[in-house]
C-alpha positions as CSV (number, residue, x, y, z in Angstrom):
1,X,-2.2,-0.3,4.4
2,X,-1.1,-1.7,1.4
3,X,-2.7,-5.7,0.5
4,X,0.1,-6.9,-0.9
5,X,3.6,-6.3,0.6
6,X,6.0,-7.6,-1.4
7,X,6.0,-9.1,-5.1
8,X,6.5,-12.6,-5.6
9,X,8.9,-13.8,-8.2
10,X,7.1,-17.3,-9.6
11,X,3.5,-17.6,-11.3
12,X,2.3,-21.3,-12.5
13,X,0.1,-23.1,-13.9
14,X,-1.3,-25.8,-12.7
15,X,-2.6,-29.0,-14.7
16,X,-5.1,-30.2,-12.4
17,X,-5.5,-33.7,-14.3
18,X,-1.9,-34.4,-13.6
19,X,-2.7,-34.2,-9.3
20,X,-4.5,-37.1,-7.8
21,X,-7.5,-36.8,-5.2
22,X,-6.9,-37.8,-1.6
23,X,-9.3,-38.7,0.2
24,X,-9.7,-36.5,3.7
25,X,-13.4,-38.1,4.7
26,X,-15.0,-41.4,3.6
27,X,-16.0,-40.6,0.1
28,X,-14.3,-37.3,0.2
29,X,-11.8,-35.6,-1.2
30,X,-9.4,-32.7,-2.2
31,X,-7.4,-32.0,-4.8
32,X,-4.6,-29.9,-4.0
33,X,-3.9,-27.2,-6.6
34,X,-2.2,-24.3,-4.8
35,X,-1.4,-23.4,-0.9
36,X,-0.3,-19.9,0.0
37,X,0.5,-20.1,3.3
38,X,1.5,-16.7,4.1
39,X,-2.0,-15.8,3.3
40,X,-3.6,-19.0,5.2
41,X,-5.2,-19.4,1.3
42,X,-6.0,-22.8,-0.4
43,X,-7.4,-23.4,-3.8
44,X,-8.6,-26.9,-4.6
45,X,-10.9,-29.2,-5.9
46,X,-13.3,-31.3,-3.3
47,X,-16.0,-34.2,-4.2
48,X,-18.3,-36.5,-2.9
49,X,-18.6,-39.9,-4.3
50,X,-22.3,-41.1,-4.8
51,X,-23.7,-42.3,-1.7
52,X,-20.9,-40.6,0.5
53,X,-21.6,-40.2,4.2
54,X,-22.1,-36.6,5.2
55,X,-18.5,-34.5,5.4
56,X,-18.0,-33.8,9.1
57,X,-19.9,-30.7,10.7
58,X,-17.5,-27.7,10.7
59,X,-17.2,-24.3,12.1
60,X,-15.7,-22.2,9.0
61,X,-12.6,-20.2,10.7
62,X,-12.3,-19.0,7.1
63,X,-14.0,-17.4,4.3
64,X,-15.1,-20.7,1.9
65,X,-16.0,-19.6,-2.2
66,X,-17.2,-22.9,-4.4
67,X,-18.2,-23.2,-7.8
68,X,-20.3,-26.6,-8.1
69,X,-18.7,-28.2,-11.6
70,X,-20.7,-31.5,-11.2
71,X,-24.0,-32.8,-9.4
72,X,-25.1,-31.0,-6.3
73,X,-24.9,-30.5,-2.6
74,X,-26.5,-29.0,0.5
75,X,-26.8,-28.6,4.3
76,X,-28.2,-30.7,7.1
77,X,-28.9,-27.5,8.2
78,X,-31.1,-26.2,5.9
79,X,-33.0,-26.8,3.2
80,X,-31.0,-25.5,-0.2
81,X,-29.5,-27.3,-2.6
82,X,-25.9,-25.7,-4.5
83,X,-26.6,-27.3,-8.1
84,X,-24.4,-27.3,-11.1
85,X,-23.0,-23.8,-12.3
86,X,-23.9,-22.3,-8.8
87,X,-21.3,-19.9,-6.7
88,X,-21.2,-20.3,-3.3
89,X,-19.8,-18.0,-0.6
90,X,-19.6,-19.2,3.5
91,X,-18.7,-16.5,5.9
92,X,-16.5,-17.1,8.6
93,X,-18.1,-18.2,11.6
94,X,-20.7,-20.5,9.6
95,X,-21.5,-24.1,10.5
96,X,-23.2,-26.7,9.0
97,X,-22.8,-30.4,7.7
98,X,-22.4,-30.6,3.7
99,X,-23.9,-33.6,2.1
100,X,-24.9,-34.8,-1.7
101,X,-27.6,-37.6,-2.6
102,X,-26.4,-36.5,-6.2
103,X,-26.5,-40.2,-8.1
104,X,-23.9,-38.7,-10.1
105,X,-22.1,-37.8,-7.0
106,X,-20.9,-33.8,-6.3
107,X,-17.5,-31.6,-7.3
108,X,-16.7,-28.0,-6.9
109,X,-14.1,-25.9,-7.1
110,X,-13.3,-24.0,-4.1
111,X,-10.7,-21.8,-2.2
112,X,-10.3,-21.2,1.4
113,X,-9.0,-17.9,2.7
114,X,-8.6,-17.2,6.7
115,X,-6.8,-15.1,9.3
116,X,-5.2,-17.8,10.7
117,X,-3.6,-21.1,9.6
118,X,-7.0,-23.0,10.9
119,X,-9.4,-23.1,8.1
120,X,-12.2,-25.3,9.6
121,X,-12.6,-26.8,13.0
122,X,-14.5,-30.3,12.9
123,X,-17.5,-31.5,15.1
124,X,-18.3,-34.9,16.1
125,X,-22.2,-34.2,15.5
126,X,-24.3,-31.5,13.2
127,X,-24.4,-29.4,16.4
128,X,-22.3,-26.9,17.2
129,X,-22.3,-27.4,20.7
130,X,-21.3,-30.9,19.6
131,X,-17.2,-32.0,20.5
132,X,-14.9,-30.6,18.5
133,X,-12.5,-33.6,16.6
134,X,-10.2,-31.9,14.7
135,X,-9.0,-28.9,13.3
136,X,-8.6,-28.5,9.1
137,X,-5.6,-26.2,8.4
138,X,-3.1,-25.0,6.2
139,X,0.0,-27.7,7.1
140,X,-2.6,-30.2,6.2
141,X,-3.1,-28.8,2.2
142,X,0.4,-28.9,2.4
143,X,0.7,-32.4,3.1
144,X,-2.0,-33.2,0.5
145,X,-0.4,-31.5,-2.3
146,X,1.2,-33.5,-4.9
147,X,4.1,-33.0,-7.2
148,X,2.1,-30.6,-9.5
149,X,0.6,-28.7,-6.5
150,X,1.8,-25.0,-6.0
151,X,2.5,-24.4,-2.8
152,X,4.3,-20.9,-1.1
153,X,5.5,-22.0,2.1
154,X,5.7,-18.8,5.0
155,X,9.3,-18.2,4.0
156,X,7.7,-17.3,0.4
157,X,9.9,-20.4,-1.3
158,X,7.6,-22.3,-3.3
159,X,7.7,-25.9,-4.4
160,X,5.7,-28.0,-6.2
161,X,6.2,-28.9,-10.4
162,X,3.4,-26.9,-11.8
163,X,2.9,-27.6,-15.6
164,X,4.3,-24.2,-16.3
165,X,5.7,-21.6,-14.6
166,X,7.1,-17.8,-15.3
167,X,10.0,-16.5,-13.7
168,X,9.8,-12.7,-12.6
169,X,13.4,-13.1,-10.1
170,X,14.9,-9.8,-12.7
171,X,11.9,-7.8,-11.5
172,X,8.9,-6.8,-13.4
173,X,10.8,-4.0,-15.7
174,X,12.9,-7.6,-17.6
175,X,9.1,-7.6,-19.3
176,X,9.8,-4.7,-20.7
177,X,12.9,-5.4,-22.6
């Protein structure tokens, strides 16, 4: 079965600097930079303000990758610290309650890539037996995307100003000419 099963026509570019953070937690946030919703995927940036309370305990419904740009973080559930320059991967199915007592504060990189348009479902306690507050999903990266976000909406339009874009709608052979 083939991955991909049908070409999209628009590529950008995305300035990063030129999207603002929104804060999702207190002393959290995410910076929108693209949302592919036919492939419940998200890539963004997410930090932690010195002194931040813990981000809320989560089930991951996805597959989580992060590259830690700035400071460090780590589990309540655990004892490891992700420092600067580190790669992270968190299966699907994993739970646990990210925190940072980084003076400096923490920031990573990350993308989120699931099955299904929930991405994390939220806990009111580190305990995964603990009630479940909220869901984290796809609609809601939309709605945090700014003008400079790229976002592919499930009828593959896109929308969104990215810096720079190319234009494939000839077809790939226009390239060639």
């Amino acid at each position: 079965m083939p991955i991909v099963t049908s070409l999209e026509k628009i590529t950008a570019d995305v300035q990063s600097n030129d999207i603002d953070w929104v804060e999702v937690a207190d002393g959290s946030y995410f910076k929108v930079l693209t949302v592919h919703a036919p492939t419940n995927t998200v890539a963004f940036g997410f930090k932690m303000d010195p002194g931040a309370p813990d981000f809320p305990s989560h089930f991951h419904i996805c597959r989580a990758m992060a590259w830690t740009v700035k400071g460090w973080f780590g589990y309540r559930e655990g004892d490891n610290r992700v420092e600067t320059g580190m790669f992270s991967y968190e299966a699907a199915g994993s739970f646990h309650t990210p925190f940072s007592d980084c003076p400096e504060g923490f920031q990573s990189l990350g993308v989120f890539e699931s099955d299904t348009e929930v991405l994390l479902q939220n806990h009111a306690e580190a305990n995964p037996n603990s009630e479940r507050i909220g869901d984290l999903t796809v609609n809601d990266f939309i709605g945090w995307a700014g003008s400079s976000s790229h976002v592919v909406h499930l009828d593959g339009s896109s929308s969104g100003n990215p810096s720079f874009k190319y234009d494939f709608t000839s077809g790939p052979d226009a390239l060639l000419k």
